[in-house]
C-alpha positions in Angstrom: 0.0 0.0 0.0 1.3 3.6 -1.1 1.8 6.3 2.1 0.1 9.3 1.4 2.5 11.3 0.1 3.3 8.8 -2.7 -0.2 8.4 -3.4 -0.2 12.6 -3.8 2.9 12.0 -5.9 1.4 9.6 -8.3 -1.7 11.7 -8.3 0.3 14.6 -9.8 2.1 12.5 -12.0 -0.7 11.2 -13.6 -2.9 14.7 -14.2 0.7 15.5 -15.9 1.0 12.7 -18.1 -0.2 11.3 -21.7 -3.7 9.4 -21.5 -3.0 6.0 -22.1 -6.1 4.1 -23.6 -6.0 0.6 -24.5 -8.8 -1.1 -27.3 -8.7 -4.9 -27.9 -10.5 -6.5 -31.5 -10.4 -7.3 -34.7 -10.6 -6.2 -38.5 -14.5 -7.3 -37.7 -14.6 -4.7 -35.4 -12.5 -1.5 -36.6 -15.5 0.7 -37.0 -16.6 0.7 -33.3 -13.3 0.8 -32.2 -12.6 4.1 -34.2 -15.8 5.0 -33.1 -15.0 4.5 -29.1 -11.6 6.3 -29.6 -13.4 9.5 -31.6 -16.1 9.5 -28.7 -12.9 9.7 -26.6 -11.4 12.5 -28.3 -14.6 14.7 -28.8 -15.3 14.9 -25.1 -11.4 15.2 -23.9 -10.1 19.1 -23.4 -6.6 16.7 -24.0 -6.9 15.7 -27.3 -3.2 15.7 -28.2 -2.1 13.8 -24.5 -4.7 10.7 -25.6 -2.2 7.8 -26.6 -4.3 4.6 -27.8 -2.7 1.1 -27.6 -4.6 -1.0 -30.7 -4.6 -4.6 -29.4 -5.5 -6.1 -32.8 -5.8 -8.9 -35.0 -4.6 -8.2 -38.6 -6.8 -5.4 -40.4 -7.2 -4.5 -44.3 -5.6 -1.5 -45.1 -8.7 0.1 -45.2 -9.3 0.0 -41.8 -6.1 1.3 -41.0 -6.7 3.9 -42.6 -10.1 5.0 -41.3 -8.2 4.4 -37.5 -5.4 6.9 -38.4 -8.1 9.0 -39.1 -8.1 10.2 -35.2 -4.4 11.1 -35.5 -4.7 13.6 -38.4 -8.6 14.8 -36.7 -7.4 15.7 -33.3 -3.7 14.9 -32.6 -4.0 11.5 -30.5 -1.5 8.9 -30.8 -1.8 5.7 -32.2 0.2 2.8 -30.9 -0.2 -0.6 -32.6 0.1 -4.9 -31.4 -0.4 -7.4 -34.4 -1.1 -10.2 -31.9 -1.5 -12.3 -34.5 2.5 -12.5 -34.5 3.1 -12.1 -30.9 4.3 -15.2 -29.4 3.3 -14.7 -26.0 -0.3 -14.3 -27.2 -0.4 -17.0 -28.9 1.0 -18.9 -26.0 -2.3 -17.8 -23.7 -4.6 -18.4 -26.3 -3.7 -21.8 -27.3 -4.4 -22.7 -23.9 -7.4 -21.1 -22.9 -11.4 -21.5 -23.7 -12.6 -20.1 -26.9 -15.9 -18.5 -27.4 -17.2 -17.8 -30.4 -19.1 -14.4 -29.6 -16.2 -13.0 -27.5 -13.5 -14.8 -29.2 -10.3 -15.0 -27.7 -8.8 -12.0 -28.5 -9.9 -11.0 -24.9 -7.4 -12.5 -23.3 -5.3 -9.6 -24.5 -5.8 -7.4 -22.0 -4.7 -9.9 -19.4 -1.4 -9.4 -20.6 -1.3 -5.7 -20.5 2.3 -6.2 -18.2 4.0 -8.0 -21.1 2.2 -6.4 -24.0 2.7 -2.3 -23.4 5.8 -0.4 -22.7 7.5 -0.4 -19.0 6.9 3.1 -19.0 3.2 3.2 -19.3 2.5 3.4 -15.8 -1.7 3.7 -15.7 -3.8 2.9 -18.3 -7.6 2.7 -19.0 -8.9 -0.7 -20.8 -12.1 0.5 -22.8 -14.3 -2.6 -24.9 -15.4 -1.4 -28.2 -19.1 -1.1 -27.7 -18.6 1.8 -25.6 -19.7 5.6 -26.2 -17.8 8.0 -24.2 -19.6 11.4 -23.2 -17.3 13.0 -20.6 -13.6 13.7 -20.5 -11.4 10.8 -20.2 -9.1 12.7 -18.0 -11.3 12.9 -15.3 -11.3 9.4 -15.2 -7.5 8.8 -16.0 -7.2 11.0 -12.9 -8.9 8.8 -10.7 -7.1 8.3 -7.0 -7.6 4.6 -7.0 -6.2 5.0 -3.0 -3.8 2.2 -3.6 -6.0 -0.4 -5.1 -4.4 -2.2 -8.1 -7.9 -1.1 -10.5 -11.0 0.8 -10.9 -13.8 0.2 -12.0 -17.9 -0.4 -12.2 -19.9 -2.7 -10.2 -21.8 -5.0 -12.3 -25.5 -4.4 -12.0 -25.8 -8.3 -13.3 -23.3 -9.8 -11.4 -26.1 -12.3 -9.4 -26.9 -13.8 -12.6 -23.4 -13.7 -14.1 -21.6 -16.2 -10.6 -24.9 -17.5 -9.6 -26.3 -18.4 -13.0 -29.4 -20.5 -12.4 -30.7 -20.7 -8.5 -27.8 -18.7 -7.4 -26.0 -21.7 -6.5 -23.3 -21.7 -9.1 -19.4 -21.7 -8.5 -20.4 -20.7 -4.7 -16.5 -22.4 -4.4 -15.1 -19.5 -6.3 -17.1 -16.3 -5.4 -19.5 -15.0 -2.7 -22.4 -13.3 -4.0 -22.1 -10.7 -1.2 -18.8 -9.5 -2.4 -18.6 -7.1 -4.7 -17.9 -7.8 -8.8 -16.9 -5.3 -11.4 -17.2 -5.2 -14.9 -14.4 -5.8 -16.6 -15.2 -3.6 -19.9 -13.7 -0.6 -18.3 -10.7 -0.6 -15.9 -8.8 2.2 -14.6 -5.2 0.0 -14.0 -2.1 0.9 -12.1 0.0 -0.8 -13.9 2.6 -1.5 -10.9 -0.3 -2.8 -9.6 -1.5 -5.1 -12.0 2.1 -6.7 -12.5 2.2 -7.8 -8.7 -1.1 -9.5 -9.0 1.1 -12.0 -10.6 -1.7 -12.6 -13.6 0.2 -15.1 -16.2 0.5 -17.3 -13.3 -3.1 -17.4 -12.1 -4.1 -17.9 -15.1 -1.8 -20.6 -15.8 -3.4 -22.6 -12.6 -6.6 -21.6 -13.4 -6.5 -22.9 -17.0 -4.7 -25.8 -15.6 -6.9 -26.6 -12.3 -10.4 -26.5 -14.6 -11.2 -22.5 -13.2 -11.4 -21.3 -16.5 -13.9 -23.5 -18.0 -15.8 -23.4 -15.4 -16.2 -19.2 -15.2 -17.4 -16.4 -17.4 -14.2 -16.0 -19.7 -11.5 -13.2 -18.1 -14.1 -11.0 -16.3 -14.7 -13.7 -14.2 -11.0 -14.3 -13.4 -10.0 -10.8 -13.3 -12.7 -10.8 -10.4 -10.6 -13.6 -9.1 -7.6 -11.9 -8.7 -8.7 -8.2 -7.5 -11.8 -9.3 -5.0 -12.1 -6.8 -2.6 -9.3 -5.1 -3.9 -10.6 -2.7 -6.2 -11.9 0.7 -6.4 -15.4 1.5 -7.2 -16.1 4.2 -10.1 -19.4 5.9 -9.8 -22.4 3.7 -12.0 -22.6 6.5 -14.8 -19.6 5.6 -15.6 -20.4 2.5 -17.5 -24.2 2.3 -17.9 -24.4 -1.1 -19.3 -27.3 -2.1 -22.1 -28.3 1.6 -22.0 -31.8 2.5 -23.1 -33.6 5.1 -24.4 -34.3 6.3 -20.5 -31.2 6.3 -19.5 -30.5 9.7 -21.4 -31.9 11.7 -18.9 -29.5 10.6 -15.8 -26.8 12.1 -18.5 -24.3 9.1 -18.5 -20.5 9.7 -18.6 -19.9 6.5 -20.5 -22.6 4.2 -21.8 -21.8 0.2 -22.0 -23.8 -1.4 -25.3 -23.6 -5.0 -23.7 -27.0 -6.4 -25.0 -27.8 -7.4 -28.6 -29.0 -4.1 -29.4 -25.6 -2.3 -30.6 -26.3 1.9 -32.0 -24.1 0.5 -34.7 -27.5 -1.5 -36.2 -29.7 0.5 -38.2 -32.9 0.4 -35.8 -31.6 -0.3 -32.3 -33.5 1.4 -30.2 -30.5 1.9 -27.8 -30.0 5.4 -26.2 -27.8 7.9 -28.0 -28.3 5.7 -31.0 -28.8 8.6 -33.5 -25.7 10.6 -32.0 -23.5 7.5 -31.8 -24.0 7.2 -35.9 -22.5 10.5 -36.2 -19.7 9.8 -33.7 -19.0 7.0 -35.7 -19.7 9.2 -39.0 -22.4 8.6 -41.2 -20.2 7.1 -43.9 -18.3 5.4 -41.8 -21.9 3.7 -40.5 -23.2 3.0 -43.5 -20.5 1.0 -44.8 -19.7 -0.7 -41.8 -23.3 -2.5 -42.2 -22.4 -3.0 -45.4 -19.5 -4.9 -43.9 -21.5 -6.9 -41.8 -24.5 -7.8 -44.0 -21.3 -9.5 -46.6 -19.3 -10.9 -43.5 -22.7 -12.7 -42.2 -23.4 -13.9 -45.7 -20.0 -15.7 -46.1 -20.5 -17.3 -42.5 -24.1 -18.8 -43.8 -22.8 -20.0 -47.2 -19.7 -21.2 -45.5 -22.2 -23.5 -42.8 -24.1 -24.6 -45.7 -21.8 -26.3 -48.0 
């Protein structure tokens, strides 16, 4: 645990610093990543201090180029990770459970400590289906009062450890306890590398854990319960709805099956999110996904 003054230190420190922001997908998922990061940089005062970190899968050239499009718009910094040729990726994945709607390319951002630079010393972990409406900064300023994270409590997190009955994993979490959601974290990075994650999850892939737990959110609950700073609920308003406009949300969560990226979603900031993304942007990003969901079906029926 920090002493005061080092906590004061750090504090300063940080408020000084770049924003480090780290995104983790794929070439399926470019256009609300870009749209996350523009989001970011609309509502920032600190546009040219925002440093991304693209976790990524191999993208098209295309893509790339629509990304770099927040560098030449406002300033921000992009910093890219093929995983696809990282061997210690690789390593984690060819271990660990697959799901085909997450895909594995979460486990990225359990190896945060091996993946970015030793001198990134906080960063902020955003998933893609997020809309950001207040400045980052005051979030990347957060005094996490020595915890290793920050973040959101889960408003589903019975349902999510307790599954049916509540009675599920009761071995591995109590239901009184508190459990985050993993889509946004504040991380101390110093932190996060003496939780010792590569190893837990080595015994938990090893030991049965993993498949027996809700993918790296589950684990990452693991590791930090009861060690974690809370983050007010607004920001990350999960499956936001058409309501939730009026509690004016910092950061809205688009966990359900209703994503602002589909043409009637009926989600809350759907019509603004469409010109956060840009409308041309939008447009040919369904484009994208009415082709890629054809191939999938003609690829099942042969």
């Amino acid at each position: 645990m920090l002493s005061t003054a080092q906590q004061t230190e750090r504090a300063h420190a940080v408020a000084s610093s770049k924003i480090h922001v780290a995104l983790t997908f794929d070439d399926n998922f470019w256009a609300p990543a870009y749209a996350t990061m523009r989001s970011i940089c609309i509502a920032s005062h600190r546009r040219a201090d925002l440093v991304f970190h693209l976790c990524h899968r191999p993208l098209t050239d295309e893509h790339v180029a629509d990304l770099r499009k927040i560098e030449s718009e406002y300033g921000a910094t992009l910093t890219w990770y093929d995983l696809e040729n990282d061997e210690r990726f690789n390593q984690v994945i060819g271990k660990a459970r697959y799901h085909k709607r997450t895909t594995n390319i979460v486990y990225a951002r359990l190896m945060f400590d091996v993946l970015l630079p030793e001198t990134v010393e906080r960063i902020i972990y955003l998933d893609c289906d997020m809309y950001v409406r207040a400045p980052i900064e005051e979030l990347y300023e957060t005094d996490l009062e020595g915890h290793p994270i920050a973040a959101v409590r889960d408003p589903y997190s019975f349902h999510i450890i307790g599954d049916k009955d509540m009675r599920q994993n009761q071995d591995l979490f109590n239901l009184a306890d508190l459990y985050f959601n993993a889509g946004l974290l504040v991380i101390d990075m110093d932190g996060w590398k003496k939780a010792g994650i590569p190893a837990k999850l080595d015994a938990a892939i090893a030991d049965g854990t993993m498949d027996r737990i809700y993918y790296d959110q589950d684990f990452l609950n693991l590791v930090f319960a009861n060690n974690w700073k809370r983050l007010p609920q607004m920001w990350n308003v999960l499956n936001p709805r058409g309501p939730h406009e009026a509690f004016d949300p910092m950061l809205l969560h688009y966990t359900g099956p209703r994503k602002p990226w589909h043409l009637v979603s009926g989600v809350a900031f759907s019509r603004v999110y469409r010109h956060v993304m840009t409308n041309e942007l939008f447009y040919r990003y369904m484009r994208h996904r009415v082709k890629h969901r054809l191939r999938r079906m003609f690829r099942l029926n042969r």
